[in-house]
N, C-alpha and C positions, 0 to 999 in steps of 0.2 A: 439681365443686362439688355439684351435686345428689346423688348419694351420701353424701357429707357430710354435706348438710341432712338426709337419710334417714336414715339415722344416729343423728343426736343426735336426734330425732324418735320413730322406735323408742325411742332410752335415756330422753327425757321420759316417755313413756307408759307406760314399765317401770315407773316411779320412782313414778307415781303408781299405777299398778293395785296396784302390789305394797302400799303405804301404805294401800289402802282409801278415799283420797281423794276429794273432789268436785272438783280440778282444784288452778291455781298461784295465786300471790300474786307481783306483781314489784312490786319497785322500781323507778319510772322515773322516770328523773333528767335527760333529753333529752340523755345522750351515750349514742356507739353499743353498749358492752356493753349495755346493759336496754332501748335498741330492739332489737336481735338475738336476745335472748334473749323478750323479748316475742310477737317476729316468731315464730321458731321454736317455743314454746309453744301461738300460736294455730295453726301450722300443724299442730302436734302433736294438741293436743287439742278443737279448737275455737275460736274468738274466746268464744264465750259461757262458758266454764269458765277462762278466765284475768281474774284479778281485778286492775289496775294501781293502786298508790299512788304518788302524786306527794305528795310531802315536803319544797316547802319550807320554809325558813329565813330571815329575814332578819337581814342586808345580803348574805345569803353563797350567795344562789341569785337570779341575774341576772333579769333577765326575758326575755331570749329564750330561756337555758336553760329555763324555765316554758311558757313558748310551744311547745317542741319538744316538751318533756313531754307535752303535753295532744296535739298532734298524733299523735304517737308513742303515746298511749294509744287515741285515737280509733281509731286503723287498726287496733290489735292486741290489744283490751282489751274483752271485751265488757259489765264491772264498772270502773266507773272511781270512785275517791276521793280529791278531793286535801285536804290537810289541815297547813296550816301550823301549827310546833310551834316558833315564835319565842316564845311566853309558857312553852311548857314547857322550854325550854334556857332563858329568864330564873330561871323557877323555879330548875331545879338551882343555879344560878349564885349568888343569892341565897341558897338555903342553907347553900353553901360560905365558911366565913370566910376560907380561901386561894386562893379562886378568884383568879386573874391574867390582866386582860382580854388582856394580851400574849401569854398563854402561847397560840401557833397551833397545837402539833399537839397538847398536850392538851384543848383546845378542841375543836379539828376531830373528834377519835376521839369525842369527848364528842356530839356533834354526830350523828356515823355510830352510836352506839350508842342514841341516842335514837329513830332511824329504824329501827334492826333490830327496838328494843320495839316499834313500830307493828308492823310489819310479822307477826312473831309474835303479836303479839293476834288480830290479823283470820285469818291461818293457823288459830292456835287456835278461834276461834269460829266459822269459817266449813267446819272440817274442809279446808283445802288445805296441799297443801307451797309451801315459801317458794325460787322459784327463783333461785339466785344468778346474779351476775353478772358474776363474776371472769374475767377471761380469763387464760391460760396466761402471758404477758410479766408482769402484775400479779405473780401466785399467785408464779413464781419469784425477784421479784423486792420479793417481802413489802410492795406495795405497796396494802395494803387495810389496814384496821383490825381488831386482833382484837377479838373479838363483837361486830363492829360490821357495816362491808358484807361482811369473810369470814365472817359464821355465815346459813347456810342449810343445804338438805336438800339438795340436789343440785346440781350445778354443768354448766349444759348446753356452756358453751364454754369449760371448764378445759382445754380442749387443743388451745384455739387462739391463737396469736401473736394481736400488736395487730392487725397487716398482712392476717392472716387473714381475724380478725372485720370486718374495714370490710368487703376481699372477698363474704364472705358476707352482709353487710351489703347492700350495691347487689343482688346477685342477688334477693334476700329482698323487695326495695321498700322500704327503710326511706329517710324522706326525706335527699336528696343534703345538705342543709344540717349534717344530723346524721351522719353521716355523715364527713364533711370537717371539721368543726370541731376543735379542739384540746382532746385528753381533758383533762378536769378532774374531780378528787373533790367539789367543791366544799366543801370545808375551812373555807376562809377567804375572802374579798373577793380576787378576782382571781387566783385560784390555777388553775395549770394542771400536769398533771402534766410535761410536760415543760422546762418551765421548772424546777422543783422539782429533775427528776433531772439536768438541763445536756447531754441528750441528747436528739435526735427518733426516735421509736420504729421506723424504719427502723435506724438503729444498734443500736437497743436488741435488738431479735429477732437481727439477725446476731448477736449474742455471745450471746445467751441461746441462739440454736440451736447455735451450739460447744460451751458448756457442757452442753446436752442429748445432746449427741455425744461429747464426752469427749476432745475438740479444746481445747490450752492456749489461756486466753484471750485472752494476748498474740499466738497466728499468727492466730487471728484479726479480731484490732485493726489487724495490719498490712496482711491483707491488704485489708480492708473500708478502708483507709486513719481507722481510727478512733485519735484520741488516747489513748495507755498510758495514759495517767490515768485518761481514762474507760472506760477498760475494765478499771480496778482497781475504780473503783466501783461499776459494775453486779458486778464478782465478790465483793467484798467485801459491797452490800446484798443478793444471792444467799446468801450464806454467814451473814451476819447473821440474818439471817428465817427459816432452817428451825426455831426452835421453834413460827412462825407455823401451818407447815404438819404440826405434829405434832400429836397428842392429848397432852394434859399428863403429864407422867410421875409412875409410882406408885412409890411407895419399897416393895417385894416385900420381905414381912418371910418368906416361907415357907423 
């Protein structure tokens, strides 16, 4: 594990020396990717050169998830700002003559991209890069929003499973509650990613680490004793998403 943590550590401080930067910018959301990434940042660069926004929203960020935020900024955030943006997703909303209070995920992506403008403002103003927070199961599994929690400048645990980052998680000291608790993007009111996908991310890495192997998805559904169904889905939201994880295509007139 410590090599590991060395690792991404060296690759944080690349990312910034190479940018010219004064240090990161995270999002923390009080689930374990943006404590992790928090974690490793300050061990990267310092607690005093990483800057934490907590972001929320109301009805659709809990108050314990806030509670961990602020904990989780405390430890590994030597700049902390948190700054609720419930009048400004009012705003847009009111704008919009087709806004639909039902409509949940274009809501929720509404919601995640309203947090990325934070997040790049203070970046820009403050000279730091915007450290993402994606972890490897997400990213393959298109389960972030684009330009919204996928657009940052580097991604320090893009290659790590859910299972990983908790792992490196505990070793790191990030607190056991956050940690343990059940990932949520906070979307919506009571949203949890695994409720969402009908799978818990012990299942979900088994089949995502087959498809990263180039193992059919079905021997490995059987052998993990996982339902064909759900292991059409994870293959199918895999397959879905890769324009997620591309740069947009140019129509090459040369």
């Amino acid at each position: 594990m410590e090599g590991k943590v060395d690792r991404i550590c060296a690759f944080i401080r690349s990312k910034v020396e190479k940018a010219g930067a004064d240090g990161v910018v995270v999002g923390v959301s009080g689930g374990v990717d943006s404590a992790l990434v928090a974690a490793l940042c300050s061990k990267a660069l310092g607690k005093e050169n990483v800057y934490g926004l907590i972001l929320p929203e109301r009805p659709t960020t809990p108050e314990d998830a806030l509670g961990d935020a602020r904990e989780v900024a405390s430890l590994f955030c030597g700049k902390v700002r948190e700054i609720d943006f419930t009048g400004v997703y009012g705003a847009f909303a009111a704008a919009m003559p087709d806004y639909a209070e039902g409509a949940m995920i274009p809501n929720g992506n509404l919601r995640a991209r309203i947090r990325m403008c934070v997040l790049y403002y203070y970046a820009n103003k403050l000279g730091l890069l915007v450290a993402g927070t994606g972890d490897k199961s997400e990213i393959a599994l298109g389960y972030f929003t684009k330009h919204g929690d996928g657009a940052c400048d580097f991604l320090p645990i893009g290659d790590l499973y859910k299972i990983e980052v908790k792992e490196m998680a505990r070793f790191l000291g990030v607190p056991a509650q956050v940690v343990e608790k059940k990932p949520s993007p906070g979307l919506w009111v009571g949203h949890t990613a695994e409720g969402e996908l009908g799978l818990d991310y012990g299942a979900i890495d088994a089949l995502l680490r087959a498809v990263d192997e180039g193992e059919p998805v079905a021997e490995a559904a059987e052998r993990a004793g996982i339902k064909k169904e759900s292991a059409q889905k994870v293959s199918k939201m895999n397959e879905a998403s890769a324009h997620k994880r591309a740069m947009p295509e140019i129509c090459w007139l040369g």
